[in-house]
Biopython code that builds the backbone (N, CA, C, O; Angstrom):
import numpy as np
from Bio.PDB.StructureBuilder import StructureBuilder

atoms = [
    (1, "UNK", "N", (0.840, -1.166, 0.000)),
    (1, "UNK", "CA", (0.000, 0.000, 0.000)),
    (1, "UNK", "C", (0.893, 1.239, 0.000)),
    (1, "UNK", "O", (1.668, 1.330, 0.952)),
    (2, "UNK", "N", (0.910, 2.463, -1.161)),
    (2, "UNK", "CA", (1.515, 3.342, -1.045)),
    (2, "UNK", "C", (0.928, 4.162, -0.053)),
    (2, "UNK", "O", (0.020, 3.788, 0.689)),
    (3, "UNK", "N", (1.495, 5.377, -0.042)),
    (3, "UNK", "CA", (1.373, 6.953, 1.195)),
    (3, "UNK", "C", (0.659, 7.579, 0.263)),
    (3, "UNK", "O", (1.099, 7.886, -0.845)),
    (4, "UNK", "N", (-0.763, 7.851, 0.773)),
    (4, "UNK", "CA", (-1.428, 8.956, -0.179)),
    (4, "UNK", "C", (-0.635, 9.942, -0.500)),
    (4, "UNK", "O", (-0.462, 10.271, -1.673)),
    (5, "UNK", "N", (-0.086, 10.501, 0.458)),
    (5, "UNK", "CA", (0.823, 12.090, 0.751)),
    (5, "UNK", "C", (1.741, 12.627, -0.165)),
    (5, "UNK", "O", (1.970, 13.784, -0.517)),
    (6, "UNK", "N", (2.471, 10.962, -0.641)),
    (6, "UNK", "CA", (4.095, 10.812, -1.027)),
    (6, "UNK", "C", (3.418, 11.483, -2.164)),
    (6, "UNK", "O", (2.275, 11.341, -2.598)),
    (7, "UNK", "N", (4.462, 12.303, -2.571)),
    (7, "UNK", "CA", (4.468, 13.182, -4.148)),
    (7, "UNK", "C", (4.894, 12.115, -4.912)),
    (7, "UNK", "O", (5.571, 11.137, -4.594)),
    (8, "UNK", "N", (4.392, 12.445, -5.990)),
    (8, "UNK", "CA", (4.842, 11.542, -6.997)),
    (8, "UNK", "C", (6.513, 12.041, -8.166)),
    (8, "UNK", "O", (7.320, 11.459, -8.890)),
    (9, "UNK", "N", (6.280, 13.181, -7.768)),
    (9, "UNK", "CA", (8.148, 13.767, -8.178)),
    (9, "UNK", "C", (8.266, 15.062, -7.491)),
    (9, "UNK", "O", (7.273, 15.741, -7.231)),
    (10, "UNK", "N", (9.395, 15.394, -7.209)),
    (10, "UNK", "CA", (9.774, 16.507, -6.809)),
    (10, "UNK", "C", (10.026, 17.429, -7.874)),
    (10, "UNK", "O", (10.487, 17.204, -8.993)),
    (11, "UNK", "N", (9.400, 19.224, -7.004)),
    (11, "UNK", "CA", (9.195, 19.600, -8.371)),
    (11, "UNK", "C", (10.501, 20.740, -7.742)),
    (11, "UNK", "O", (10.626, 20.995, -6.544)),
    (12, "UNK", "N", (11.413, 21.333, -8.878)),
    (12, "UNK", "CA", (12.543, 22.070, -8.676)),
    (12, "UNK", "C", (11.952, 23.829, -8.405)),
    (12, "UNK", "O", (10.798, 24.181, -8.651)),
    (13, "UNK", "N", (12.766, 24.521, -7.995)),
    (13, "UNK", "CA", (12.427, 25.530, -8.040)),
    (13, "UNK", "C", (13.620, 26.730, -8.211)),
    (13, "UNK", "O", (14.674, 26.346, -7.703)),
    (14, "UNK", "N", (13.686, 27.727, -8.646)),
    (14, "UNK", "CA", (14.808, 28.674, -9.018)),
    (14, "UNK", "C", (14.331, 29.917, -8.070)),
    (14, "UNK", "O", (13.213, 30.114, -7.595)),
    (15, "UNK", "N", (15.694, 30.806, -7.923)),
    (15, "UNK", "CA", (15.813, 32.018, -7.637)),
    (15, "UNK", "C", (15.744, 33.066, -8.789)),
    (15, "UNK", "O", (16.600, 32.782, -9.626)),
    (16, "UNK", "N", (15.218, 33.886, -9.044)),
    (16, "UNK", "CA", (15.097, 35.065, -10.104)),
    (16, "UNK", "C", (14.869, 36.662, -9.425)),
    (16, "UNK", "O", (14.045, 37.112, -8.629)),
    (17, "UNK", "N", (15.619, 37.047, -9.903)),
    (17, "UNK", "CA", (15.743, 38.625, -9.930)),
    (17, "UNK", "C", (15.385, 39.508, -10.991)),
    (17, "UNK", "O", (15.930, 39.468, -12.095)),
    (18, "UNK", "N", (14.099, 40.639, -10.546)),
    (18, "UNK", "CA", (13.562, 41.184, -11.280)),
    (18, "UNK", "C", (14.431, 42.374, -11.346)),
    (18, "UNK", "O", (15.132, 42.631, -10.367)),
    (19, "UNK", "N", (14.476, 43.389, -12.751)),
    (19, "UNK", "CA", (15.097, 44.571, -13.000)),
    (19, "UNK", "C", (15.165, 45.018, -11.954)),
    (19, "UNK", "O", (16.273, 45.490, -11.701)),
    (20, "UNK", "N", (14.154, 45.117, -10.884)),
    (20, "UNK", "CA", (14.064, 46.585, -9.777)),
    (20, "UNK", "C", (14.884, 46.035, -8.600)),
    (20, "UNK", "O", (15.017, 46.671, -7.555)),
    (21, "UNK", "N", (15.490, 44.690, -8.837)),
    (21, "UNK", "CA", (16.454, 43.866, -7.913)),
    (21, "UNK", "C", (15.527, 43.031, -7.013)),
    (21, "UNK", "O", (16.210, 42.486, -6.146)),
    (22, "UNK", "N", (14.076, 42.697, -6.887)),
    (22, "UNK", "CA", (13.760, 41.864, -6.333)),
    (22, "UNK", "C", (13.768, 40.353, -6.175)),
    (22, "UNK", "O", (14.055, 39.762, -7.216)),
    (23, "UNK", "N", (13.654, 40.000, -5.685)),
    (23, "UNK", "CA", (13.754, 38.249, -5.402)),
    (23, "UNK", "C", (12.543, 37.546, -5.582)),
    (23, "UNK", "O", (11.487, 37.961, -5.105)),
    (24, "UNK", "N", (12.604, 36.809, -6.049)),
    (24, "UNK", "CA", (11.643, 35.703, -6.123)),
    (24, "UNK", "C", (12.202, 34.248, -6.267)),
    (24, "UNK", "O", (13.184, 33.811, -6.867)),
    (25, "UNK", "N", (11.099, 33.570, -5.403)),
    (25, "UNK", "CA", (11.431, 32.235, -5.824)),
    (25, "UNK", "C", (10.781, 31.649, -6.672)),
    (25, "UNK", "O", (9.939, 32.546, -6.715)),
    (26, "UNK", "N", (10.284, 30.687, -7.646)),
    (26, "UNK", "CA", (9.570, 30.231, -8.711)),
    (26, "UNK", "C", (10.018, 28.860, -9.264)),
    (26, "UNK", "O", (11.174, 28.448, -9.369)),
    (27, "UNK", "N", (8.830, 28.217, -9.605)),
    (27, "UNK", "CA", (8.637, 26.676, -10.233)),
    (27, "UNK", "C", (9.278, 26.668, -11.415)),
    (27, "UNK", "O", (8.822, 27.249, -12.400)),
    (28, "UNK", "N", (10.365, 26.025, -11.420)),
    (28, "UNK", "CA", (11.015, 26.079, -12.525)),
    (28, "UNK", "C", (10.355, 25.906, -13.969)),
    (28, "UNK", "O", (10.830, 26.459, -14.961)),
    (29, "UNK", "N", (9.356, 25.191, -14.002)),
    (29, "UNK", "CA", (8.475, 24.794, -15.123)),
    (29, "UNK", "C", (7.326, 26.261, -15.246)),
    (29, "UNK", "O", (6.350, 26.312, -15.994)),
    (30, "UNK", "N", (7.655, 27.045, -14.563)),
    (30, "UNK", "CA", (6.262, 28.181, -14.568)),
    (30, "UNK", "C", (7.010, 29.417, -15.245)),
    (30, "UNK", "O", (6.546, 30.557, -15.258)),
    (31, "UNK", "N", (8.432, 28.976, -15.899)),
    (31, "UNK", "CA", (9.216, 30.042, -16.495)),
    (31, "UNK", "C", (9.916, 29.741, -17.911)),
    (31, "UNK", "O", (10.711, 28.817, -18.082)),
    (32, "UNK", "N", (9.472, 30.737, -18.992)),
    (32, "UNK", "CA", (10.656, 30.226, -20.167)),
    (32, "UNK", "C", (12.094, 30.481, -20.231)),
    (32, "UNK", "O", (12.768, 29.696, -20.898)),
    (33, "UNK", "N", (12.754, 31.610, -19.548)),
    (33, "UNK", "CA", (13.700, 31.831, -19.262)),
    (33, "UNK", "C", (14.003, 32.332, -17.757)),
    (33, "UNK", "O", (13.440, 33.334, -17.315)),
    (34, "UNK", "N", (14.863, 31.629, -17.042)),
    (34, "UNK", "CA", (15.013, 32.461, -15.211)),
    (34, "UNK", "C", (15.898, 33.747, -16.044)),
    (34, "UNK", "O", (15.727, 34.893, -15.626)),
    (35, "UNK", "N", (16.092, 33.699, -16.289)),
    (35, "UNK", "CA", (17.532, 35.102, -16.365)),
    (35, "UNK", "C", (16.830, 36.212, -16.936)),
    (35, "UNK", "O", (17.329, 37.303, -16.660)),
    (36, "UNK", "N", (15.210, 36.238, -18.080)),
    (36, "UNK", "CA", (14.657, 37.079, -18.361)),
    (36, "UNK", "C", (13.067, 37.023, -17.609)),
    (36, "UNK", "O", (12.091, 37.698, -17.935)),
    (37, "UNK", "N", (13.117, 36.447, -16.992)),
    (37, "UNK", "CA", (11.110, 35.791, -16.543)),
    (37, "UNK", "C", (10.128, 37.875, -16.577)),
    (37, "UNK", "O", (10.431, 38.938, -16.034)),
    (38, "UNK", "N", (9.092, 37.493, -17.419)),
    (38, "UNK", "CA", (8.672, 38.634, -17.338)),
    (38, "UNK", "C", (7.822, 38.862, -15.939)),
    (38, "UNK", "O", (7.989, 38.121, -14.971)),
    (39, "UNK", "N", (7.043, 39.788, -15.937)),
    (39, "UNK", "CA", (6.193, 40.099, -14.903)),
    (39, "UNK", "C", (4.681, 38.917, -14.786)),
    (39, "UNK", "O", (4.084, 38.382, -13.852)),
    (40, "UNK", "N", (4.580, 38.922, -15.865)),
    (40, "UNK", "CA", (2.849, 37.825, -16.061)),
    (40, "UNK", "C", (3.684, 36.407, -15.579)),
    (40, "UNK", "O", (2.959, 35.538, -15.094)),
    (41, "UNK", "N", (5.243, 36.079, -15.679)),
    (41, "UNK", "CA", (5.216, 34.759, -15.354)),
    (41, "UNK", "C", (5.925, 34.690, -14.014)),
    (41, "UNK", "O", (6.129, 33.677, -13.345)),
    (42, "UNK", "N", (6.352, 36.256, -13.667)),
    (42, "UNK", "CA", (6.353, 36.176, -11.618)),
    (42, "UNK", "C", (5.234, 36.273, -11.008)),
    (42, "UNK", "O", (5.244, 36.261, -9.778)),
    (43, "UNK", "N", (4.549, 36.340, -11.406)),
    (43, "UNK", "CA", (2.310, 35.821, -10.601)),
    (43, "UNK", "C", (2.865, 34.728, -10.150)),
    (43, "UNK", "O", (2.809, 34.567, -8.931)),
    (44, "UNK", "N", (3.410, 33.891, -10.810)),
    (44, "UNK", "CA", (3.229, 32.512, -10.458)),
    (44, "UNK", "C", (4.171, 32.529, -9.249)),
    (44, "UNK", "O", (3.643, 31.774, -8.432)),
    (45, "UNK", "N", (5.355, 33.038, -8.711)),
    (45, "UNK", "CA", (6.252, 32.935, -7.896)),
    (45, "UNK", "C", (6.043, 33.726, -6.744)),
    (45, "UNK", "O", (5.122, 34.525, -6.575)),
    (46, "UNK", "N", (6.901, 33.468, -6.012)),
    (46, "UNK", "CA", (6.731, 34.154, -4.412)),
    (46, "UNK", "C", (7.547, 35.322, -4.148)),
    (46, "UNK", "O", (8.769, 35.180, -4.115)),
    (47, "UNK", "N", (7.045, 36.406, -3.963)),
    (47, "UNK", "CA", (8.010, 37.473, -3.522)),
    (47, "UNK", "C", (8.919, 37.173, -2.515)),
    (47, "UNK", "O", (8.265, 36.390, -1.827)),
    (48, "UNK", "N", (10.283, 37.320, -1.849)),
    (48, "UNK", "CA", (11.044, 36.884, -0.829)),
    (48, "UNK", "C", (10.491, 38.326, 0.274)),
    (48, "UNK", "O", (10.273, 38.247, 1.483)),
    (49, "UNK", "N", (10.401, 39.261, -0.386)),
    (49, "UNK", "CA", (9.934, 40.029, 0.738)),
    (49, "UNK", "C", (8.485, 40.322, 1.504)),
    (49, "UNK", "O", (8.140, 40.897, 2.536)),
    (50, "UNK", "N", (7.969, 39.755, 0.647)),
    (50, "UNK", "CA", (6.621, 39.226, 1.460)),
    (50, "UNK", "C", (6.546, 38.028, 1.872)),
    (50, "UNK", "O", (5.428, 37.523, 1.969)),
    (51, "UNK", "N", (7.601, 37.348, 2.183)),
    (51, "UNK", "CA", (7.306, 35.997, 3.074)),
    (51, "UNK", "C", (7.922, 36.529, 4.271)),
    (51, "UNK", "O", (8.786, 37.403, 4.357)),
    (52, "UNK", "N", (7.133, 35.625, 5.514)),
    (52, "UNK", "CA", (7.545, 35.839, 6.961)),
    (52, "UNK", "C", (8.814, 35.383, 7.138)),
    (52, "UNK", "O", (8.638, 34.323, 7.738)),
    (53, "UNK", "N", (10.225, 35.557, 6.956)),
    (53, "UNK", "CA", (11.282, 35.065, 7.869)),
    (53, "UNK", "C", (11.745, 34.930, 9.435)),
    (53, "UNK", "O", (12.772, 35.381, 9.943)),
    (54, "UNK", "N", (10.666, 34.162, 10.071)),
    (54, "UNK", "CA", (10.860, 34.294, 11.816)),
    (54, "UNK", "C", (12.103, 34.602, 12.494)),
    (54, "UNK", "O", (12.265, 35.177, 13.570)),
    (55, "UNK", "N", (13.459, 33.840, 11.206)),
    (55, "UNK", "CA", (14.295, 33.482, 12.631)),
    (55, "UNK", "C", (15.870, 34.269, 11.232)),
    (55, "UNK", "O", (17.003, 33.830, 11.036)),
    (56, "UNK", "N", (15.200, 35.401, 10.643)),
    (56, "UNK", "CA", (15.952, 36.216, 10.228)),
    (56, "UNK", "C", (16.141, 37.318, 11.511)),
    (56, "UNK", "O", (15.373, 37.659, 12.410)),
    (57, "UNK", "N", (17.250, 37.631, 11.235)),
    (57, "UNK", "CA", (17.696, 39.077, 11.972)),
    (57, "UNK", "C", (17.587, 39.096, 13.621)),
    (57, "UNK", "O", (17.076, 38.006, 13.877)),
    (58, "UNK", "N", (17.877, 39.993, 15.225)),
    (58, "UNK", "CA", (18.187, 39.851, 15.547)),
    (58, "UNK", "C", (17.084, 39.863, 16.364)),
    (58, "UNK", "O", (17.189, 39.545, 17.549)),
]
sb = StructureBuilder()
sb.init_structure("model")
sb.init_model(0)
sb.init_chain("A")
sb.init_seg("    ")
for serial, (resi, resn, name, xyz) in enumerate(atoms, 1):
    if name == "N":
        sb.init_residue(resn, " ", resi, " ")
    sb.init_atom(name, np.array(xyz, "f"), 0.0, 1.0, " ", f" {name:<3s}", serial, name[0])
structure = sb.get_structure()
């Protein structure tokens, strides 16, 4: 009996930097190029500065 849970593949993910120097993280498959990704295909990704970092800084 398998694990409902178990993923069936792991999916990769990249770092990308927008012109204005922001960060994002993003599904590697949700981009045609990381080094150019436009704006309509960072929707799909996570801003780094809008995520909570708890156990950043002092």
């Amino acid at each position: 009996m398998s694990d409902v849970n178990e993923p069936k593949s792991r999916q990769q993910f990249v770092w990308v930097k927008d012109r204005a120097g922001n960060e994002f993280i993003c599904p590697a498959n949700a981009l045609k190029d990381a080094k150019n990704a436009d704006p309509e295909e960072l929707k799909n990704c996570v801003d780094d500065a809008s995520s909570p970092q708890p156990f950043a800084g002092g």
